[in-house]
N, C-alpha and C positions, 0 to 999 in steps of 0.2 A: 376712048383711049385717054389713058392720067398723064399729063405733058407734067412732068419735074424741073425743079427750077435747076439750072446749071451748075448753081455753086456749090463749092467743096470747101469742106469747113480746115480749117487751120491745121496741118501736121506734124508743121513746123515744133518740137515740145518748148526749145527756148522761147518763139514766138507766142506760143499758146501763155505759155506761163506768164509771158511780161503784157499778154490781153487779161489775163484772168487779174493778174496784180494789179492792173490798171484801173479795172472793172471794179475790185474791191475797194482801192484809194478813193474813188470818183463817188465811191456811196458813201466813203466815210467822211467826205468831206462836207458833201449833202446833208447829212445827220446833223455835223456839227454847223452849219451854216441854219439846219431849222431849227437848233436844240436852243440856237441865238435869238430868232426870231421870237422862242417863246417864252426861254425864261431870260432873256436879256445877255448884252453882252459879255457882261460882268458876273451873270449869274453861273453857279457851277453844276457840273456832272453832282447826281446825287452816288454813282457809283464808286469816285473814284476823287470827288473835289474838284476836278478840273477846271478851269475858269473857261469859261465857252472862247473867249478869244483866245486863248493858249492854244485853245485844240485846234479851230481855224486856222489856226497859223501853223501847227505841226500838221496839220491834216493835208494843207496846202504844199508846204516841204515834200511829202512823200510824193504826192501828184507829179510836181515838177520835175523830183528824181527818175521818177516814172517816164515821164515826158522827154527828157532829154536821154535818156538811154535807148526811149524810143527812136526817137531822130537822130540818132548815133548810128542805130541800125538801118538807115539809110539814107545814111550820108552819101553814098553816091549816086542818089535822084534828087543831086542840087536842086530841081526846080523846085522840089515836092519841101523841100527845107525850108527853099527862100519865099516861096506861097505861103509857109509858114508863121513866120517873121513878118511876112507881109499882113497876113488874116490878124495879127496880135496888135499893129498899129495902127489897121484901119478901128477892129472892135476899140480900144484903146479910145479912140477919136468917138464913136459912137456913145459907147458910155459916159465920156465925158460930157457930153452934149447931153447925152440923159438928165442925167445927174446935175447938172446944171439947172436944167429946167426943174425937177423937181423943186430944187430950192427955189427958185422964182415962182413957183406954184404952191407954196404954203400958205395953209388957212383957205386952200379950194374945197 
């Protein structure tokens, strides 16, 4: 006998749509964070001129837009908000300490 997994996929359509938008922002951010990686920060979209941190940064806008209308839509699972707030200044702390060390770590 084939045991299926439980879950049921999103029906919600505002819901779906504001997953699917997300989904898209989240890769176009990705794009332009590796387009950095390769041709530099300063270097641009061959399509369009872009300067790679221009996009970065509008790439990141949209994300965030994304983000807080997500956490708007449920705003009344305070905890799930403030786990959120909280995940942002623990990574925050983390990074920082990353990125710390890297710079004590050049020329390894």
């Amino acid at each position: 006998m084939i045991k299926f997994s439980p879950w049921k996929p999103v029906s919600d359509p505002r819901l779906l749509k504001l997953l699917g938008k997300g989904a898209e922002e989240s890769a176009e951010l990705s794009k332009a964070f590796s387009r950095a990686i390769i041709q530099g920060l300063y270097g641009t979209d061959p399509r369009d001129n872009k300067v790679n941190l221009d996009a970065i940064v509008e790439e990141m806008a949209d994300n965030q837009a994304i983000q807080e209308i997500f956490l708007d839509l449920f705003k009344g699972e305070i905890d799930l908000v403030l786990d959120y707030h909280e995940r942002i200044e623990k990574k925050k702390a983390q990074l920082n300490l990353w990125l710390d060390d890297a710079q004590s770590n050049k020329g390894d």
